[in-house]
Legacy VTK file of the C-alpha trace (Angstrom):
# vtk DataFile Version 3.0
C-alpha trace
ASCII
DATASET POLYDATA
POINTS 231 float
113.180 105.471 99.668
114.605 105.336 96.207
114.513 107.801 94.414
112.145 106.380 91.850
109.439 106.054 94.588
109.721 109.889 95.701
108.714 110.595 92.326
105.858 107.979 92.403
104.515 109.101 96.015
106.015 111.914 97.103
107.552 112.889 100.381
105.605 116.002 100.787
102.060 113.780 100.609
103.723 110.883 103.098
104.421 113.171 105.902
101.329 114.923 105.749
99.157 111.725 105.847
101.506 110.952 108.906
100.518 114.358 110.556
97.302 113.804 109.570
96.667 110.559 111.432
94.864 111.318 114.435
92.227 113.800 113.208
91.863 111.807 109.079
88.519 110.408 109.970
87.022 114.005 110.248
86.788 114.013 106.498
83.694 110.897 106.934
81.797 113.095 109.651
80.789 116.144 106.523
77.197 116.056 106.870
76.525 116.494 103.418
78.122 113.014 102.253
76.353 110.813 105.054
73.901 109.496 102.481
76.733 108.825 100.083
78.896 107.601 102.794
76.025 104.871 103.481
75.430 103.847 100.253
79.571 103.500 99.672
79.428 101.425 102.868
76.577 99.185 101.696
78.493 98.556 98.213
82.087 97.991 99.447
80.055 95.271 102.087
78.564 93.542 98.616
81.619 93.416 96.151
83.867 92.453 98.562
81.787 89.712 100.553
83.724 86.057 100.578
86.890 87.834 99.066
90.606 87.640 100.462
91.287 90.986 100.201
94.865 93.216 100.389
94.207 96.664 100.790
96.321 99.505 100.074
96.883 102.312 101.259
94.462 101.458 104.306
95.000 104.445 106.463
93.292 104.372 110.012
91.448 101.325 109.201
88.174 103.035 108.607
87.013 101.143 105.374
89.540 97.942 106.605
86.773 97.819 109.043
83.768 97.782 106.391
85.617 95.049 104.113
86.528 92.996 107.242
82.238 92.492 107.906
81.797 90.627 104.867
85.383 90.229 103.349
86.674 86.273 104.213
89.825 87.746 105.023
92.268 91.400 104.812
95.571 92.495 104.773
95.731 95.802 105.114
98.427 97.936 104.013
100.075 101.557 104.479
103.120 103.532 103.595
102.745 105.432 107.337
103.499 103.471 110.881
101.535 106.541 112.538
98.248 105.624 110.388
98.929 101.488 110.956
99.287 102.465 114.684
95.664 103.619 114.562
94.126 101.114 112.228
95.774 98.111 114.198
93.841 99.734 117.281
90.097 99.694 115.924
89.703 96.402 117.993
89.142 94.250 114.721
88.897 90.612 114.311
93.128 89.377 114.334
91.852 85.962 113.068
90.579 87.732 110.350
92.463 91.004 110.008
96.316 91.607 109.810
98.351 94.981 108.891
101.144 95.122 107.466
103.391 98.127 106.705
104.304 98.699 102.657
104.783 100.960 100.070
101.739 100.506 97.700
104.415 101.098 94.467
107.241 98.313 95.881
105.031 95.216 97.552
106.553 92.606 98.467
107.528 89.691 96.397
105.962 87.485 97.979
103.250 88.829 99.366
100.834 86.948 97.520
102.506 83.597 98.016
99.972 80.671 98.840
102.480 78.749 100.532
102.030 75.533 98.537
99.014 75.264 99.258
97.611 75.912 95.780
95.035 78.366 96.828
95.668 81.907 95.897
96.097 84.036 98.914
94.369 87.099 97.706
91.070 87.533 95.248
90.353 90.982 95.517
92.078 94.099 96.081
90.715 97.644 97.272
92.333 101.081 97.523
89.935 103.559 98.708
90.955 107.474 98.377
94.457 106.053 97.101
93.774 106.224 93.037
93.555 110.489 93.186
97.131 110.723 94.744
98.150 108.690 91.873
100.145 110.507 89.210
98.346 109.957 85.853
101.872 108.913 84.433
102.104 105.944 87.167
98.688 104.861 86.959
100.044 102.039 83.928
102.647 101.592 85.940
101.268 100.520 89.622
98.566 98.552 87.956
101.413 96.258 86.276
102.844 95.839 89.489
99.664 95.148 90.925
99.167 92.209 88.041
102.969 91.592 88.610
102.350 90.812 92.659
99.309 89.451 92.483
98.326 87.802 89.531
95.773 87.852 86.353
92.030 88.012 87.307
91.904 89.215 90.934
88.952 91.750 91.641
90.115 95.382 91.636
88.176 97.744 94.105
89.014 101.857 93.684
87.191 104.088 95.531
87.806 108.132 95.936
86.642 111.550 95.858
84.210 113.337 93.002
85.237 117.523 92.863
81.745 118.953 94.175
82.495 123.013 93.720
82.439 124.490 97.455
83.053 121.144 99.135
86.214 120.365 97.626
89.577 121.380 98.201
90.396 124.214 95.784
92.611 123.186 93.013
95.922 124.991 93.470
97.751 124.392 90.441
97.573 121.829 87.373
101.067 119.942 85.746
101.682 118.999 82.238
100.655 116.013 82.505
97.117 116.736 83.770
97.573 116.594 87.412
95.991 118.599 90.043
97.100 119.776 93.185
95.960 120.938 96.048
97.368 123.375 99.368
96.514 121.774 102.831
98.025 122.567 106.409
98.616 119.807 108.262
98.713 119.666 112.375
102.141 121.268 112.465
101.269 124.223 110.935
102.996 123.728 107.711
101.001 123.925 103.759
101.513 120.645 101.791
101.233 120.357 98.730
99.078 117.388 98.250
98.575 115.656 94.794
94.674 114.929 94.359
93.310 114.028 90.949
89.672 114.067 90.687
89.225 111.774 87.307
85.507 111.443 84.615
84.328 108.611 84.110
85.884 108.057 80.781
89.147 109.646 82.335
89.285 106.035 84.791
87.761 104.203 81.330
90.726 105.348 79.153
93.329 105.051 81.431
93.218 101.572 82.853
91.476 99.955 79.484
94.600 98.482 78.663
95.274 97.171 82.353
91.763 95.711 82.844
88.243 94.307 81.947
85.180 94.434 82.952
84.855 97.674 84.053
81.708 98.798 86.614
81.923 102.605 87.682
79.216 104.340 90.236
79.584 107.788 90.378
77.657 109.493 93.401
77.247 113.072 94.095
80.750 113.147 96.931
82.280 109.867 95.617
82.732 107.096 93.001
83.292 103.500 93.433
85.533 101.382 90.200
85.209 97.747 90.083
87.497 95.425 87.598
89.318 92.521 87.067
92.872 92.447 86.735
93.866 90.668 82.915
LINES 1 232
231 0 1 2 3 4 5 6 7 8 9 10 11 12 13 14 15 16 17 18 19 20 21 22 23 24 25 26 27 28 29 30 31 32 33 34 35 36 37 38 39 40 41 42 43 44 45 46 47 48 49 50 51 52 53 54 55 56 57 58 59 60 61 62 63 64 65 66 67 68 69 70 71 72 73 74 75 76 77 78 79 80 81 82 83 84 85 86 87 88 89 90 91 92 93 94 95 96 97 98 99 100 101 102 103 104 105 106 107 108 109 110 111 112 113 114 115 116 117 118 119 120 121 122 123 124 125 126 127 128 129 130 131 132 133 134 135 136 137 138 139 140 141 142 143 144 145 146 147 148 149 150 151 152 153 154 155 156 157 158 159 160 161 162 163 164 165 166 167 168 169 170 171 172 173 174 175 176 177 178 179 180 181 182 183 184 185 186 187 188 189 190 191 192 193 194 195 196 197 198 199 200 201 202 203 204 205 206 207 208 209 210 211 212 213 214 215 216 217 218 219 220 221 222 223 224 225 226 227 228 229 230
């Protein structure tokens, strides 16, 4: 890892998303965000229904899973083996599904490439709980390489956390540039310090204006979905 991309995603949030792994899905079973859960469920089914999607950042697979029942195809995408391990085991369609591991900030060249065949090979792409660990200095940044890699009107799909006092993390600290930051102990033992940014709606508005159009936000009580277009 260059040392451009430690500053992009840090080496402190990669190895505790690796510890994480095998207990990450706990965060879904909170059983004061099941009715936001559902309806987050029902509207990644909708937006994303026909699409050839990439997903970053896909972690154990658990929203892969959702995207794959309407989606016309995924690949699905993570920084961590350990987390790909687990997603690649969910048991989903291979005709339909592949995983792939990559570093959401350095995709591959080509990963987009249609293979002469004239037909993009991706229309939409989705992040889900990936946005907040980006640094709101980068955020220009990996949505030009997203353009860059993928190419001028493809669907853009953010979901993540809203800060709901008591339920959320506590904010640890804040940075000069507007960052927060939060303490969590992973399965070794060991406190992280884990970057999550927890944005208004005219926070996501102002920052990706210049990167996008046609914004659509929903903002639920535990969550928020973003849909766009890449210009």
């Amino acid at each position: 890892m260059t040392d451009q991309k430690k500053h992009m995603i840090s080496d402190q949030l990669v190895k505790y998303y690796a510890l994480s792994a095998p207990t990450y899905e706990q965060v879904y079973a909170r059983p004061e965000r099941q009715d936001d859960l559902e309806e987050l469920h029902e509207k990644v089914f909708e937006v994303l229904a026909g699409h050839k999607v990439l997903e970053i950042a896909c972690g154990t697979g658990y929203w892969t899973e959702t995207i794959a029942d309407s989606a016309a195809s995924v690949l699905a995408t993570d920084i961590n083996p350990e987390m790909l391990a687990l997603a690649s085991n969910r048991g989903l369609d291979v005709g339909k599904v592949q995983f792939s591991l990559a570093d959401a900030f350095d995709l591959p060249e080509d990963i987009a490439a249609d293979g002469g065949s004239g037909v993009a090979s991706f229309t939409a792409c989705f992040a889900g709980f990936w946005w907040s660990h980006v640094k709101r200095e980068d955020q220009e940044r990996f949505l030009a390489h997203l353009r860059a890699r993928l190419g001028k009107d493809v669907l853009l799909v953010l979901i993540d956390n809203t800060y709901v006092e008591g339920s959320s993390g506590t904010i640890a600290r804040t940075d000069a540039e507007g960052n927060t930051y939060q303490i969590r102990t992973a399965s070794d033992g060991q406190r992280y310090e884990v970057l999550k940014n927890f944005p208004s709606d005219s926070t996501l508005r102002k920052k990706i204006g210049s990167s996008v159009r046609e914004i659509r936000i929903l903002r639920l009580e535990y969550y928020w979905l973003l849909s766009c277009r890449l210009k």
